[in-house]
N, C-alpha and C positions, 0 to 999 in steps of 0.2 A: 468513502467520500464520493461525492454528485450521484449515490444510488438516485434519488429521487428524480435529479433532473436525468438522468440516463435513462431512468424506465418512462419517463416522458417523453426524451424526444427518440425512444425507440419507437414506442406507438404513434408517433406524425410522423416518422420518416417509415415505416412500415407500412401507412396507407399509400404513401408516394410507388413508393418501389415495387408496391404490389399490379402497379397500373402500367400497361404499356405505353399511353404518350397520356405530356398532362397539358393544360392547358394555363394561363397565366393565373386566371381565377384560383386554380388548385394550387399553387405555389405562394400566393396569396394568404390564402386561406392556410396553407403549414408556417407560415412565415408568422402568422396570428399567434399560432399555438405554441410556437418555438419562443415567442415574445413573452406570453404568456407561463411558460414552463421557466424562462428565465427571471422573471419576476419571483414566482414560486421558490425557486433556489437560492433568493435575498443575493441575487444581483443587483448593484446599485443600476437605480432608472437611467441614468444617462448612459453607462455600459451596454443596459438593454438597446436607448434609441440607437447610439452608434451601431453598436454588434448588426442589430437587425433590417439598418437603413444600406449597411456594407454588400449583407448577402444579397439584399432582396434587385441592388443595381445590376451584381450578377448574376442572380438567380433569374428575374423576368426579362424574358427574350427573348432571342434568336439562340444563343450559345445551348441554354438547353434544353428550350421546342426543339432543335435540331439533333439532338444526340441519341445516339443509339439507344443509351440506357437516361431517359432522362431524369427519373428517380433519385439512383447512384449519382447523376452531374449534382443532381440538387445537397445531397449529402457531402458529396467533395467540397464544395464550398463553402456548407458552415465548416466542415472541419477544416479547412483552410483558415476562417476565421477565425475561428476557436483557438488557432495556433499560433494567430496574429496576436491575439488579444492577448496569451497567454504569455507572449514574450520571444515565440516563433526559436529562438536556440538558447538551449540550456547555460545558464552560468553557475560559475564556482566558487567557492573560495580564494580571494587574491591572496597569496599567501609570498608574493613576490616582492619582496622585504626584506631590507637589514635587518636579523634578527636582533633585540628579538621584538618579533613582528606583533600590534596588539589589535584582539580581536573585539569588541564593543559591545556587549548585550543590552539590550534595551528592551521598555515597553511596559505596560500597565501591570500592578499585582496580581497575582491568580493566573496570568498569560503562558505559566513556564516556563522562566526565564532560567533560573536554576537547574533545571531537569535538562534542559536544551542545552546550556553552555554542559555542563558535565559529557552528555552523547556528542557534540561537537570534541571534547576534548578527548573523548575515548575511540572515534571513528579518527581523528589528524595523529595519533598515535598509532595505533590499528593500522591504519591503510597508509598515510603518509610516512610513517616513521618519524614524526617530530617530537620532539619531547616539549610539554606543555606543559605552562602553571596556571591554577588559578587559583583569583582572587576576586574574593565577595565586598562588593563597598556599600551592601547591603548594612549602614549602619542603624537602624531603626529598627530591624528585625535583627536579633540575637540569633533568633534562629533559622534564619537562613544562612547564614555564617556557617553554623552547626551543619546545617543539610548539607553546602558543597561538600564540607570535610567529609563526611560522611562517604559524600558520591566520589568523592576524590579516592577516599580509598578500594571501594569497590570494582572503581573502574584502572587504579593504581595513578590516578593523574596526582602531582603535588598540587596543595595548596599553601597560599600563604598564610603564615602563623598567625593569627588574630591578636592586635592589639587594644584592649578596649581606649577608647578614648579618641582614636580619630576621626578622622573624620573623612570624609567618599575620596575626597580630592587625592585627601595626602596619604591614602591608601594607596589610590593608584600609582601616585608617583613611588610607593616604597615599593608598590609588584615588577614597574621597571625597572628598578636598579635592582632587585633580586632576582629578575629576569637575567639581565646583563653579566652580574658577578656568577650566576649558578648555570649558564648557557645554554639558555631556552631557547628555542626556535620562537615557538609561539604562548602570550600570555592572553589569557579569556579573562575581562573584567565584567562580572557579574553585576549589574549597577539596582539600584533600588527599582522599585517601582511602587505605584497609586492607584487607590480605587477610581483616579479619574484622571484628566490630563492637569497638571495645574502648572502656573508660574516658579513655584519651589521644585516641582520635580523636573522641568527645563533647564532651569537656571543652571540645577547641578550635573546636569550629564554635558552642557555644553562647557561647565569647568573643569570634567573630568577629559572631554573629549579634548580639548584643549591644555592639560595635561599629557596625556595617552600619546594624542596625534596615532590614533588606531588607522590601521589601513583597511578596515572593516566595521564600519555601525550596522548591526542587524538589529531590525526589531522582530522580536518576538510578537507573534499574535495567536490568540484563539482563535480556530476556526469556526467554532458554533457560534462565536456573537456577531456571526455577518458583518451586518451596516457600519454596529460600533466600532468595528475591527479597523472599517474602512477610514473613519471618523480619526482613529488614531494615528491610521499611518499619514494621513497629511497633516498632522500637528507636529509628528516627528520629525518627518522628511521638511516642514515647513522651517523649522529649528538647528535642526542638526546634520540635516544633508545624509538620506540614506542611502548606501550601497547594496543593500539585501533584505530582505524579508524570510522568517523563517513563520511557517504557518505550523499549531502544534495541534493535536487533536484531532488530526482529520478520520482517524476511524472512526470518532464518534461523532461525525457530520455528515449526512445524509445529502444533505443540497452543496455545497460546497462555492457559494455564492461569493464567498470571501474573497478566494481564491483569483475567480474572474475579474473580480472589481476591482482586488489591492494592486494589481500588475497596473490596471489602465488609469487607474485614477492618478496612484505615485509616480509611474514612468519608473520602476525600482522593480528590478527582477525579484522572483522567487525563487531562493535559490535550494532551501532543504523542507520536507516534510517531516513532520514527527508520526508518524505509525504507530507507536505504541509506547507502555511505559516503558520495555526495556530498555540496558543502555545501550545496546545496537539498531532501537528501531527509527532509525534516522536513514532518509531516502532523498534522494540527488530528484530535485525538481525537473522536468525533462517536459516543454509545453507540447510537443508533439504525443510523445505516448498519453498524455493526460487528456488531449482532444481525445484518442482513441479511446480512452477508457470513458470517456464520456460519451462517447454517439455508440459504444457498445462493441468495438473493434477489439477490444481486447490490448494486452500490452506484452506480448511473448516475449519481447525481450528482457524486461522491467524480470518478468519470470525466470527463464535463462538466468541473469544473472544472479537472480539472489540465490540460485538452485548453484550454482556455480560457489557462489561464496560457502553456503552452507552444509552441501551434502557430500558427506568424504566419500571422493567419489572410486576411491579403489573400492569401497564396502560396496558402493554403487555398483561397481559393474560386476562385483561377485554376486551379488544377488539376481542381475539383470542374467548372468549366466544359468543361474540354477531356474530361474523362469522358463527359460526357452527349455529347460530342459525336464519343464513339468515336476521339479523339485521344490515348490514352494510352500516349504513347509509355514509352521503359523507364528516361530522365530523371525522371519520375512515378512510376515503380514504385519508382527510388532514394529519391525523396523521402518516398513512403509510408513505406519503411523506416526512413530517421531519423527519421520522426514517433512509429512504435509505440517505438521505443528510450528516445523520453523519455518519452513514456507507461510506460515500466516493462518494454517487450520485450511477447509474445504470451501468455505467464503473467500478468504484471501485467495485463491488458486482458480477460483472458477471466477473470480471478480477479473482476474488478465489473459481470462480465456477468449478467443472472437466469440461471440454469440453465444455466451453461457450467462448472460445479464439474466434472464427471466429466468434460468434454471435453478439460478441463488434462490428466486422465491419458493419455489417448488419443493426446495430441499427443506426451508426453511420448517414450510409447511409440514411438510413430511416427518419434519422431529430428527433427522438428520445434521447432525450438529459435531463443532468440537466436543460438546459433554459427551456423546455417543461414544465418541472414539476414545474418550478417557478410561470412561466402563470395558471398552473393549481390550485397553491395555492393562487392564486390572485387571481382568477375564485371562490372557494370556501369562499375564505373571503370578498367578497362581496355579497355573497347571505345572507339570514336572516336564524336566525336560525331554524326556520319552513322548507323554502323550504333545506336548508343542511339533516335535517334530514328524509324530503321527497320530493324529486327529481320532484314528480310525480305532483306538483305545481306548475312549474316553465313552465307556459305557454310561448307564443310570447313575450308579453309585459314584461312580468318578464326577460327574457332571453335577451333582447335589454337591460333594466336597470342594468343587470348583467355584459353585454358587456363594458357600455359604463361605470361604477364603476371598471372593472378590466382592461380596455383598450385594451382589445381581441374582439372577432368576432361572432356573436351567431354560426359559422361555430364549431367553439372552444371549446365552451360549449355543442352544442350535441356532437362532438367525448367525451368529459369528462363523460357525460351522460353518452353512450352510453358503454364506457370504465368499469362507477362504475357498472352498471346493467349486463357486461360480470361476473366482478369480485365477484361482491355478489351471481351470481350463481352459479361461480365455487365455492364458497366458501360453499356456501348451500349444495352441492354434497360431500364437505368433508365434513362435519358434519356429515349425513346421510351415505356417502357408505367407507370414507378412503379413505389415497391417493392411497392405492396401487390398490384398488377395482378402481377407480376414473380413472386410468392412465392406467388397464389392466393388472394389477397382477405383481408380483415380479420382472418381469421379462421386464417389459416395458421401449420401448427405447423411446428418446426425438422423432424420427421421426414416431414413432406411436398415439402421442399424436395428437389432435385439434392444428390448425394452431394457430400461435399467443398466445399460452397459455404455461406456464412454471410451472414448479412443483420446482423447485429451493430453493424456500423460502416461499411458501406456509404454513400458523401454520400448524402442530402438524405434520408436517416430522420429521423423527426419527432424532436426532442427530442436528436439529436446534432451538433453544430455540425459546417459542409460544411469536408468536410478530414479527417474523421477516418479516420485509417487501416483499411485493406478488409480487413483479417486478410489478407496475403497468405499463400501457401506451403498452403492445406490441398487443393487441390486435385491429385486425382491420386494423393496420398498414404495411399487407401488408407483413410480413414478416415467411419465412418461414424454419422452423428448420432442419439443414443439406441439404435435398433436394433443391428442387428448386420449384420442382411445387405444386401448390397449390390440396390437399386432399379432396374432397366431401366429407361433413358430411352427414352419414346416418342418 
């Protein structure tokens, strides 16, 4: 999500901060392009006027003609904007209710309204410990009925039993008294939705809502239909009075214009992202980090913690052990692999990196991908456990039966080779010297490092838990950090 406007307004805040003082004209003139790149991301136009009539009051002037760093001032400022606009502090689930407490799904067909109540109901389980029902008053569609159940049981939420013949209303009202009698905390009502906004489909969420009396109306939206996203949520919010907005899709939205618009147009927080189809890729809206991911600062935390959820981190630090101690065999390098995959693959990981925006494309380029890495774990679990744990076995003929068990190319197999034997000696050199000794002291930029090596997620960096995966795969590959040309190693 907002690649596009991120790799734009990198390149106009990159001409700024390249400059040592600017003049009003040059603030101007970025303030043009920032207009411009926001337009580009299907930001509704009057988000544009406001957003960029806010910075430019503080941007041109004395505050930061006068500053040390005037560039950097200029960039504090959208992002300060950016975090206005966005909603400036995170909200959550009200969940502060006489159980049992009812949750509201709403918004057009095709939006994921289904998919989103289910990962709703499997994260307030998961993480809250609440026990949740739901209930579909999807009664037009049969088979959306069918899908909750479905998601109900994969993710173990109950649903309510289907009775044909009701109707939305008096569905809802039998999921709260089977709320009540079965002692739910909380019930997610799944409500219809339309290929458009109409009269029929108002009428009955404001019977259902009036019903329910939910301490939560979300609507669900698409993030890729921008404007129309926008379009909805003030029909909704104009009707039903909304509390949250749940934006789904956003890995597969580039501009993420939606995003910016639905906050300021409704005055209705953003409160979850949808990340992906699984049922866990549901993410706590947060408008600060999401400014940084957009001006290209990265989100370390946003990282932290999902590394934190995801990576058992006792395996973690057995392995971050056997690194330092130049013991990384290619059982280690599998495991790295499954660690980045829940992290999100090599895109997700370097997308919450500071300044790894333009490196995403690089890789891109490069053919460096999740699929890479699938081949490569196909590649390791075909070897025996002898040659995994030493490389140094795995002659011609090994390497042909390695090829033709994983369906790759012994071409494949030495770059993986060749890849684990960069990485266990980088890895040898932190154990022995630190990363900061390792990279050139405190003060070491990425384009002073060895080509093709990152210090990103390396163990034992201050501030990322041991275990985090080493980016593996850039080595070798040709790729080289900010610059362009290729660095002679002394």
């Amino acid at each position: 999500m907002f690649d596009t406007l991120s790799d734009r307004l990198s390149t106009v805040f990159g001409h700024l901060t390249g400059r040592g003082a600017l003049t009003d004209s040059d603030v101007v003139e970025a303030l043009r392009e920032v207009r411009v790149a926001l337009l580009e991301a299907d930001v509704a136009l009057p988000v544009v006027k406001d957003f960029v009539e806010r910075v430019r009051e503080k941007a041109v002037g004395q505050e930061v003609l006068r500053s040390v760093t005037p560039g950097q001032q200029v960039v504090k400022i959208v992002h300060d904007e950016l975090v206005e606009t966005l909603g400036r502090e995170p909200a959550t689930l009200d969940l502060n209710a006489v159980p049992p407490a009812a949750i509201m799904m709403v918004g057009l067909q095709g939006s994921g309204k289904t998919t989103t109540t289910a990962k709703i109901a499997n994260r307030l389980q998961a993480r809250d410990k609440k026990k949740v029902l739901m209930a579909s008053l999807d009664t037009r569609r049969p088979a959306a009925m069918e899908q909750l159940k479905v998601l109900g049981e994969q993710t173990g939420a109950a649903t309510l039993p289907i009775i044909e013949g009701q109707n939305a209303v008096d569905i809802a009202k039998r999921a709260m008294e089977a709320a009540k009698l079965g002692g739910y905390d909380i019930v997610m009502l799944d409500t219809a939705g339309r290929g458009h906004v109409d009269e029929a489909l108002m009428g009955e969420a404001e019977q259902i809502r009036a019903a329910a009396n939910p301490v939560e109306t979300l609507l669900v939206a698409d993030s890729p239909t921008g404007q129309d996203a926008v379009h909805v949520a003030e029909s909704f919010e104009g009707r039903l009075g909304l509390t949250g907005i749940v934006l789904t899709r956003i890995d597969g939205d580039g501009r993420g214009g939606a995003a910016l618009s639905m906050r300021a147009v409704t005055g209705k927080p953003i409160k979850l992202l949808g990340v992906g189809e699984k049922m866990d890729a549901l993410e706590d809206f947060h408008p600060e980090r999401i400014a940084g991911r957009i001006l290209g600062m990265g989100d370390v935390v946003s990282l932290v913690e999902k590394a934190a959820e995801t990576i058992d981190q006792a395996e973690a630090q057995k392995i971050a052990k056997k690194m330092k101690k130049g013991e990384f065999d290619l059982d280690d390098l599998a495991e790295q692999l499954r660690q980045m995959k829940k992290l999100g693959g090599m895109q997700g990981i370097l997308g919450l990196l500071p300044g790894m925006g333009k490196m995403k494309g690089q890789i891109a380029e490069a053919g460096i991908g999740d699929d890479v890495f699938k081949h490569q774990e196909a590649i390791i679990s075909s070897m025996t456990g002898k040659e995994r744990a030493n490389p140094k076995l795995l002659n011609a003929s090994r390497k042909k039966r390695v090829a033709k068990g994983s369906g790759t190319s012994v071409q494949e197999i030495n770059r993986l080779i060749k890849m684990h034997r960069q990485m266990a000696d980088m890895m040898k050199k932190v154990g022995k010297k630190g990363m900061q000794e390792l990279f050139g002291g405190p003060g070491a930029q990425l384009d002073e490092m060895p080509p093709g090596e990152l210090p990103a997620a390396a163990p034992g960096m201050p501030g990322v838990p041991p275990g985090m995966p080493a980016l593996p795969g850039l080595g070798g590959a040709g790729l080289q950090p900010r610059g362009g040309k290729k660095k002679r190693r002394k």
